[in-house]
C-alpha positions as CSV (number, residue, x, y, z in Angstrom):
1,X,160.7,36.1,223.3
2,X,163.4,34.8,220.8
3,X,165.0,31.1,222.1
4,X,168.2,31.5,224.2
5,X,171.6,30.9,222.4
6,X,173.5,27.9,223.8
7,X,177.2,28.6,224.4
8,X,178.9,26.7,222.3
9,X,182.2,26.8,224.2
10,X,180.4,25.1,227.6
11,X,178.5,22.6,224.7
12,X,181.8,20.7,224.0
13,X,183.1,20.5,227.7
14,X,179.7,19.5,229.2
15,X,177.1,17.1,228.8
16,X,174.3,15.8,230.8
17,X,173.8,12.8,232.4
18,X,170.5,10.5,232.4
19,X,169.8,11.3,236.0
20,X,170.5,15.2,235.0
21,X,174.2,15.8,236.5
22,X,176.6,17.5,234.5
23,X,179.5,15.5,233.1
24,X,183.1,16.9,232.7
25,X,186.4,15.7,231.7
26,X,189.4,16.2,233.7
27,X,192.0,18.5,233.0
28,X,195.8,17.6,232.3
29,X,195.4,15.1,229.6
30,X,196.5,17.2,226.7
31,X,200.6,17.2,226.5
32,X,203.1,16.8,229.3
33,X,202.9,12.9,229.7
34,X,206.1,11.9,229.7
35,X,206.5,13.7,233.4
36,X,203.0,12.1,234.4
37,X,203.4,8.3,235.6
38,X,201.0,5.5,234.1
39,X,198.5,5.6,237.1
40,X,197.8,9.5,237.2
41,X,197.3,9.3,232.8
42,X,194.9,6.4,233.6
43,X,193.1,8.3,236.4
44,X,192.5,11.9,234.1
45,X,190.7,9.5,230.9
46,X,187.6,9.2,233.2
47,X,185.0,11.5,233.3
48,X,184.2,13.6,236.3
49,X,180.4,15.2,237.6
50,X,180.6,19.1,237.9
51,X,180.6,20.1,241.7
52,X,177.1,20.8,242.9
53,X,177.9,24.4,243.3
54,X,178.8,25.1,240.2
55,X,175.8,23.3,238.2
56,X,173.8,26.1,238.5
57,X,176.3,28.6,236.6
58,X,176.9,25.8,233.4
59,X,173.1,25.0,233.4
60,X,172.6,29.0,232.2
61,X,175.1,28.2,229.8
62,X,173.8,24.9,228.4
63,X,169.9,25.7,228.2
64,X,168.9,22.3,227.5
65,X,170.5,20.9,230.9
């Protein structure tokens, strides 16, 4: 059985934790800031967790999650 390909797409938006959740950035970061206020720029720079129903679909994506 040949390894399985990891996508490489889902490789540079996810990435796993330590305790084994799946890390995210948040969307709306990219252009468009000048309509955004300081407080909503500040709050998309954090990293987000992956719900918990769709973990299952990026951990077939991501085989060493």
């Amino acid at each position: 059985m040949p390894k399985m390909k990891t996508n490489r797409a889902a490789a540079k938006r996810f990435r796993k934790t330590g305790s084994g959740k799946i890390r995210r950035a948040k969307a709306g970061l990219s252009h468009g800031m000048v309509s955004k206020n300081r407080k909503h720029c500040r709050r998309l720079r954090k990293n987000d967790m992956v719900h918990k129903s769709m973990v299952k679909r990026i951990k077939v994506l991501l085989p060493y999650a």
